[in-house]
C-alpha positions as CSV (number, residue, x, y, z in Angstrom):
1,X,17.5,68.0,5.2
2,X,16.1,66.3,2.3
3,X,15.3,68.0,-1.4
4,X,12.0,68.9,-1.6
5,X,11.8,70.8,-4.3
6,X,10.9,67.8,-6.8
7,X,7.9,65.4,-5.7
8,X,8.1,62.9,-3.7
9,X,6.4,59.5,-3.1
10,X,5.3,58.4,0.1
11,X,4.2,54.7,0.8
12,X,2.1,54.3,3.8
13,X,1.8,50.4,4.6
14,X,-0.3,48.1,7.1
15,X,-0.7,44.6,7.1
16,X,-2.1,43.6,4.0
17,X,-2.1,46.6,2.2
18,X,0.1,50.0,0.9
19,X,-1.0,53.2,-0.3
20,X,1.4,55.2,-2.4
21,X,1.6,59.1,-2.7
22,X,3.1,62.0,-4.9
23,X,3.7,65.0,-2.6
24,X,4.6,68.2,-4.4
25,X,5.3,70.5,-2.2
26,X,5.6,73.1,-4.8
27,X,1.9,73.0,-6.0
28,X,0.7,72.5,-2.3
29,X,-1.6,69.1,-4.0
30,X,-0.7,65.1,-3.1
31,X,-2.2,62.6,-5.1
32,X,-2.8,58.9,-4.5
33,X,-1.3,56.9,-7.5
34,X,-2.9,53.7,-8.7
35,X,-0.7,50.7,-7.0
36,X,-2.4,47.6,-5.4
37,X,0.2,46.3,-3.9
38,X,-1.6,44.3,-1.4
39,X,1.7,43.7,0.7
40,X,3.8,46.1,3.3
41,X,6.6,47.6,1.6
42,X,9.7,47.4,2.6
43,X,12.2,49.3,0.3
44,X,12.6,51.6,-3.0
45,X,14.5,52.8,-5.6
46,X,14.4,55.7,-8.4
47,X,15.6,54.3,-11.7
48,X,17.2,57.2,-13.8
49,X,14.1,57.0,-16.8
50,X,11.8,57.5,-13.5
51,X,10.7,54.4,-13.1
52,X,10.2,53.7,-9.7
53,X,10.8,50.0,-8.0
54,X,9.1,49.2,-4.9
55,X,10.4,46.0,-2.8
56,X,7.4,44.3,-0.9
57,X,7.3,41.6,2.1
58,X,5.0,39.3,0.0
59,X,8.0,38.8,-2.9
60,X,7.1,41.6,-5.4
61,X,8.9,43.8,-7.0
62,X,6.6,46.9,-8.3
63,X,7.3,49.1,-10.9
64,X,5.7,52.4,-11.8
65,X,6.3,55.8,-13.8
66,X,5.0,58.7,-11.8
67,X,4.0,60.6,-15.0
68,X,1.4,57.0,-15.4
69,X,0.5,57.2,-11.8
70,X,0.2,53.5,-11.9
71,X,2.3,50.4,-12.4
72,X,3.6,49.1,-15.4
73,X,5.2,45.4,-14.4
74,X,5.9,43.2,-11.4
75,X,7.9,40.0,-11.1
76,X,7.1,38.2,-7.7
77,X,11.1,36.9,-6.7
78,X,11.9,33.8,-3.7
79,X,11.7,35.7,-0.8
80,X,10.6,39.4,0.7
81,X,12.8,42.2,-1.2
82,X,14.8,44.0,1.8
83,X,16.7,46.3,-0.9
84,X,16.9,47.5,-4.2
85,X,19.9,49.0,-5.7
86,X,20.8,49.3,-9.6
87,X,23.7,50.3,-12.0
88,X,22.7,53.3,-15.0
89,X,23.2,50.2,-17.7
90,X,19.5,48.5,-16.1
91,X,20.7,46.0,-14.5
92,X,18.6,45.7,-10.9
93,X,19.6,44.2,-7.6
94,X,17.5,43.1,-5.6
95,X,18.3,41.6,-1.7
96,X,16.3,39.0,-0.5
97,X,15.4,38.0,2.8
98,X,16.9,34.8,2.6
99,X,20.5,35.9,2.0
100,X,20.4,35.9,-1.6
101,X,20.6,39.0,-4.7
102,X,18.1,39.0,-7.4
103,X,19.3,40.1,-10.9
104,X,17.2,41.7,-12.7
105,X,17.6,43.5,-16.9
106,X,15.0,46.3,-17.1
């Protein structure tokens, strides 16, 4: 069963569009953070400053800091971002529909 006990984001995508989420369960509130994506997302990842990277269909990768409730960069890569992994030193991988890894210093 998943740790609830710290908020979590939820990303709720359609065709054209996402809508991201903090849930914390511990205050009983969720709140809609300010992300216009404009693209279904397809994968995220937690950096360990809180910065979280969001992988979308149209190429983007989105970046935001949940204490900002809204994004702080994006860099648009060569294909739709399937995954997104990273190393503690900021260094940012990125898998790309096409077959190939984006690396990324953040």
């Amino acid at each position: 069963m998943p740790d609830l006990s710290s908020p979590v984001c939820l990303f709720c995508s359609s065709r054209l569009t996402a809508e991201f989420y903090l849930l914390d369960i511990n205050k009983k509130e969720m709140k809609a953070l300010d992300v216009d994506t404009k693209s279904r997302v397809l994968c995220c990842d937690m950096l360990d400053d809180g910065t979280i990277l969001v992988g979308t269909v149209s190429w983007y990768i989105h970046a935001f800091v949940l204490e900002l409730s809204s994004e702080v960069w994006c860099i648009q890569l060569n294909d739709s971002v399937i995954d997104i992994a990273h190393l503690p030193e900021g260094k940012v991988f990125a898998a790309l529909a096409d077959g190939s890894i984006a690396v990324l210093q953040v």
